[in-house]
N, C-alpha and C positions, 0 to 999 in steps of 0.2 A: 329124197327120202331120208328122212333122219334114224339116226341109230343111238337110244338115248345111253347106251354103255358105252360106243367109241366117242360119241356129242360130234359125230361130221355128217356133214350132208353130202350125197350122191347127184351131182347134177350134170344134167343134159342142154345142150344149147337146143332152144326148140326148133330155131331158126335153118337149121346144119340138114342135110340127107348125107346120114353117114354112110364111109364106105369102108371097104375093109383097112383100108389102109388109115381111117380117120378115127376109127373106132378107138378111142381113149375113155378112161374114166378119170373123174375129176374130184378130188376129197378135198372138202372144204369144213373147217371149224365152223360153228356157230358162228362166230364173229361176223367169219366171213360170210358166210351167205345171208343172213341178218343184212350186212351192210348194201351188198350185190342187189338186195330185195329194195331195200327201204330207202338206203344214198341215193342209188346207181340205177335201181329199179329196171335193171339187166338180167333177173336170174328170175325164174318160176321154182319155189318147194311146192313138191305133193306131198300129201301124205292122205295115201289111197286114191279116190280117185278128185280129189281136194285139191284144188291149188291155193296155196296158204298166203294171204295178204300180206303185208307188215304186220299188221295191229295182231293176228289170231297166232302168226310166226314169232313173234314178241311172247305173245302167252306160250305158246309150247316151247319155247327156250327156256322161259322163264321155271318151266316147271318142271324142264329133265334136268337142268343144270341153276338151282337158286342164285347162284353170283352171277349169274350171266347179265342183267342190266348194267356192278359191277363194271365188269369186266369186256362191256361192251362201249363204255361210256370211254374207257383208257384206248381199246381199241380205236373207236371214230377220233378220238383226240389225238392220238400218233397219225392216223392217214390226214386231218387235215392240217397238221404240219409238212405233209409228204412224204410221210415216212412211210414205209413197206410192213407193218406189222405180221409177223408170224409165231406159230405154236411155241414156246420156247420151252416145251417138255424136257429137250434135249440136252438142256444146263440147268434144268431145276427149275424153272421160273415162270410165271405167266406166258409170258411174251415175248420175243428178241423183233430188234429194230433193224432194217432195211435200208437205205439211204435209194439203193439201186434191187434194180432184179435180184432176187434173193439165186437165181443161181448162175448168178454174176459174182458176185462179191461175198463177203461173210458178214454176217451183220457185227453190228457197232455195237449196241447195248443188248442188254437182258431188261426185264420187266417185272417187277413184284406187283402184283397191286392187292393191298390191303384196304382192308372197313376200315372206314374213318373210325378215328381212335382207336385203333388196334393197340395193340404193344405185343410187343415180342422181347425173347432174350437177344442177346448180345450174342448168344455166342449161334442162332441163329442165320442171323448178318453175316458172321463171321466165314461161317459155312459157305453161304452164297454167294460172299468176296471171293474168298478162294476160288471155288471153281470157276468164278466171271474171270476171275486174275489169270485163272491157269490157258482161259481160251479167247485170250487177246478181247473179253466185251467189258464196257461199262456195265455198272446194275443202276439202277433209276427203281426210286420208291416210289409207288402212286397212288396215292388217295386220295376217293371221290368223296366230294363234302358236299353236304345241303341236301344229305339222306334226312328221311326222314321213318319214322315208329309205324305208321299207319302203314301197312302192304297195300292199300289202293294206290295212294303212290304212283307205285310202279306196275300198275294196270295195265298204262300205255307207253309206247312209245314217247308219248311228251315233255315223259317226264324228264329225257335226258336234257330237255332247254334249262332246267333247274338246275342241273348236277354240274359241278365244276370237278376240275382234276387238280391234284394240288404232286406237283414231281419233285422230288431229292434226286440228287446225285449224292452216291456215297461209294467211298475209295479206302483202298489202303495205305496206310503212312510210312 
């Protein structure tokens, strides 16, 4: 079930007869359940009494959260490095990076990911150095190139075999 103010999905393993003791709820980003759907094809969204495809889960992302192709494009590009991608609300940023179980370890970097050809100020950056400085991450810039003007585009899923990710690393001196 999506919730288009908080952007997470509530999901159930269909597979499980829970019991009291199993009874968890499980909050997942866009990202991720997108990915769970359409990668991994391990996770069922409803929305009502709908079980939502990839392709129609694709359009309802797309249209409570417009970055989310975006933003999902950097996402599948860190997992298939093997990275652990998660929310990086918590330092400012897209994304923070995982190398292991995120509640094993702390992650390594932060995540911007910007529209190609963006620009920003300086002192922007600067901002976001700091805080990455202040809790032990890297920050990594990411922009997805081979967007295109036409919103059909990004209709489907497909379109992410087009999109490349283009990553900085950027430091303090």
């Amino acid at each position: 079930k999506t919730t288009p103010k908080e952007q997470t999905t509530t999901a159930e393993c269909p597979n499980s007869s829970p019991t009291t003791e199993q009874n968890e709820f499980l909050q997942l980003t866009l990202e991720e359940a997108f990915f769970l759907v359409f990668r991994e094809n391990s996770l069922e969204v409803h929305k009502g009494t709908e079980i939502l495809k990839a392709r129609n889960l694709w359009l309802e992302a797309n249209s409570v959260k417009p970055s989310f192709w975006r933003e999902y494009k950097v996402y599948d590009y860190y997992r298939g490095k093997g990275w652990i991608p998660k929310n990086g609300l918590k330092v400012g940023t897209d994304l923070v990076l995982y190398r292991e179980d995120p509640d094993q370890v702390h992650a390594e970097f932060a995540v911007l990911v910007q529209p190609e050809n963006a620009s920003r100020e300086w002192s922007f950056f600067a901002t976001k150095l700091r805080v990455c400085d202040s809790v032990g991450k890297g920050l990594l810039i990411c922009n997805v190139v081979g967007t295109q003007q036409d919103p059909s585009f990004y209709a489907t899923p497909e379109c992410l075999d087009r999109l490349q990710v283009k990553e900085m690393r950027i430091g303090r001196w």
